[in-house]
N, C-alpha and C positions, 0 to 999 in steps of 0.2 A: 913508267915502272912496269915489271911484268906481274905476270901473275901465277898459281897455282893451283891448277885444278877448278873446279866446282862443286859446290857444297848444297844448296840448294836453294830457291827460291820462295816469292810470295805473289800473290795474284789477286785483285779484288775490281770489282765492278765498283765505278766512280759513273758520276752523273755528267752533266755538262759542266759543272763548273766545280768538275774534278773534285769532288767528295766520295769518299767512300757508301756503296749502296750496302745496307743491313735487310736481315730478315728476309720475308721469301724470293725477294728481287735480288738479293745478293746471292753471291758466286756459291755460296753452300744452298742457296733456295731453301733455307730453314726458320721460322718464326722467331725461334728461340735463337737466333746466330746477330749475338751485337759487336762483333767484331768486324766482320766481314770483309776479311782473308782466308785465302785456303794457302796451307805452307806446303809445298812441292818438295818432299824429299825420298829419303827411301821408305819412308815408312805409309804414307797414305799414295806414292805414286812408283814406287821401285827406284824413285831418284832420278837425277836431273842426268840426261847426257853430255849436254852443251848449249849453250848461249851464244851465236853470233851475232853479234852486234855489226854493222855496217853502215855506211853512208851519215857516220857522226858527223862530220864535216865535208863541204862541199869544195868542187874541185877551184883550184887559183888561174884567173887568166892574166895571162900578160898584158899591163901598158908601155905602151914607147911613146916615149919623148926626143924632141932632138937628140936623134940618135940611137939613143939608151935605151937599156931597159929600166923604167926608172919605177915602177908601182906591180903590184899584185892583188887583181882582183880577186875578194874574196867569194866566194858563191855560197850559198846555203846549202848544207845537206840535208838530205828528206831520210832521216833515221829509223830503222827498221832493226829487229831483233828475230830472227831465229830461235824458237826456244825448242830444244827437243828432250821428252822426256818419255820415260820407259812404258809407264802405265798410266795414263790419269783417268782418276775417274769419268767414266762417260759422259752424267749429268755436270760434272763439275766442265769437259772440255766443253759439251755443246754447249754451255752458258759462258763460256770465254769466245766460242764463236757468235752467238746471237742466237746462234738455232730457235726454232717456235717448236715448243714440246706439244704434240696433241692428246700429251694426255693418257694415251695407251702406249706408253714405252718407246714411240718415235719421236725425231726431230727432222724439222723440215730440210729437204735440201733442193734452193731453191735458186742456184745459179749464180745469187748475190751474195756480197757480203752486207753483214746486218753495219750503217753506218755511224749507227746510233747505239752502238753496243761499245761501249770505251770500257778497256780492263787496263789498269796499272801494275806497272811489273818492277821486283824489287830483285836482284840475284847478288847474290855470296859467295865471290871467290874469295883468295887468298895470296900473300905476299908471296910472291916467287920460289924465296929463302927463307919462309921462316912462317909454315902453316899455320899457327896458332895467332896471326894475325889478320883478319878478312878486309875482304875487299870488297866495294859492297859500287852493284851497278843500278841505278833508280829512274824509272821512266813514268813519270807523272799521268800519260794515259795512251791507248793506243787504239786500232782497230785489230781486230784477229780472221787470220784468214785462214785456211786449208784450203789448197788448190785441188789436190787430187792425194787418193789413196791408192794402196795398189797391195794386196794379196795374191799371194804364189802359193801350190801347194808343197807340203814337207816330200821331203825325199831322202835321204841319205842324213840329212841336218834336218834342223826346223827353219821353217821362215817367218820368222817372228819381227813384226813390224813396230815403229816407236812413231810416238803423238810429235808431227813435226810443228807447231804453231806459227804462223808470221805474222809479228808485229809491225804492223805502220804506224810508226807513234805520231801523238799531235803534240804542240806544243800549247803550255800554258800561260798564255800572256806574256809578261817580259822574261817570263822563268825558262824559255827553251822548252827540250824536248823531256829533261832531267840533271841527273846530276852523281860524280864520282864521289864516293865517302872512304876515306881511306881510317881506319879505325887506331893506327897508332899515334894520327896527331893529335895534340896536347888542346886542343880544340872540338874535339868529334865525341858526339854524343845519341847514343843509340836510340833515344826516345822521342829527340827532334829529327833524325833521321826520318825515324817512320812515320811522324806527325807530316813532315814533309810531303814524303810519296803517297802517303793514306791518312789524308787531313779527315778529321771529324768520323775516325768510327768510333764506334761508343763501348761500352762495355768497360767495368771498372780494368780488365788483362791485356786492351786492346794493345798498346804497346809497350807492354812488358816483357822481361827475357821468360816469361812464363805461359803467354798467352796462346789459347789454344781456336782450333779450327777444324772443324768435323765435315767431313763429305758425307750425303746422304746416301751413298750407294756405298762405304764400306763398313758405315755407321761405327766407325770407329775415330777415338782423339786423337789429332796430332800435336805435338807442341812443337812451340814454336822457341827451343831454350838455346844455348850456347854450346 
């Protein structure tokens, strides 16, 4: 099926065995945060650019047999996401990369990526033909990476640069890398969706269409509603 557009996503620091992290270790770094998701839209991040998703499935080799071509190896894909978004909070990106905060305003940048830093990513398009029905893309945990940044000065325009994030997703046991929610069948359910992608955070809002997510640098709510 195709899709339309994007709406926005959700982001949350999961452990090793893909649980949702809360409180100061979690993606909002806040005591009082029992959710822990932060929702990427336009209101806490100026909104989502785009989501390239790539490498879901792996390439097919040829078997022959007497003769023929009689089989199609299948190959595994190593699944990666592209997420680009307009503004994200600072403390909010470098805790989706691993970065080590020292404390006075810096985060380290230290050649590597953090491997032990897994963020799960949930994104929100929509039907092709018929916006009022989303499409929902769920990746159970990943690594995050920024390879390089690059600032120009304004001239004539501005050159204003957007948070590009790459996900190396891992897979969780038999469950793959994630998984496609298409919200009009008569089957899909928004609260085991996100039980799904972001098992065990807590908080009585954690996944309801009301449930909110505060970044500490714009100290303001987002909600997470319909």
């Amino acid at each position: 099926m195709a899709t339309l557009g994007i709406k926005r996503a959700w982001v949350a620091r999961v452990d090793q065995n893909f649980k949702v992290i809360t409180g100061v270790n979690g993606i909002n770094g806040q005591a009082s945060d029992t959710d822990g998701r932060f929702l990427i839209d336009e209101s806490s991040s100026q909104g989502v650019a785009s989501a390239n998703m790539t490498n879901l499935q792996g390439a097919l080799s040829d078997i022959y047999g007497s003769n023929k071509l009689v089989y199609k190896s299948a190959a595994k894909g190593n699944a990666q996401t592209v997420l680009t978004v307009n503004h994200l909070p600072a403390d909010v990106k470098q805790r989706m990369l691993g970065a080590v905060d020292d404390g006075r305003g810096g985060y380290s940048i230290n050649g590597k990526a953090n491997s032990n830093n897994r963020i799960a990513l949930l994104v929100e398009s929509s039907d092709a033909f018929d916006i009022t029905q989303p499409v929902y893309f769920g990746f159970y945990a990943g690594i995050v990476t920024e390879a390089s940044e690059n600032v120009a000065t304004n001239d004539a325009s501005e050159k204003r640069t957007q948070d590009a994030l790459t996900f190396g997703h891992l897979e969780r046991g038999d469950d793959g890398f994630g998984k496609r929610y298409f919200s009009w069948l008569s089957n899909f359910d928004k609260t085991k969706m996100m039980n799904d992608i972001f098992p065990s955070a807590s908080g009585t809002s954690a996944y309801s269409n009301t449930s909110t997510s505060t970044a500490s640098t714009t100290a303001s709510t987002t909600t997470a509603s319909n």
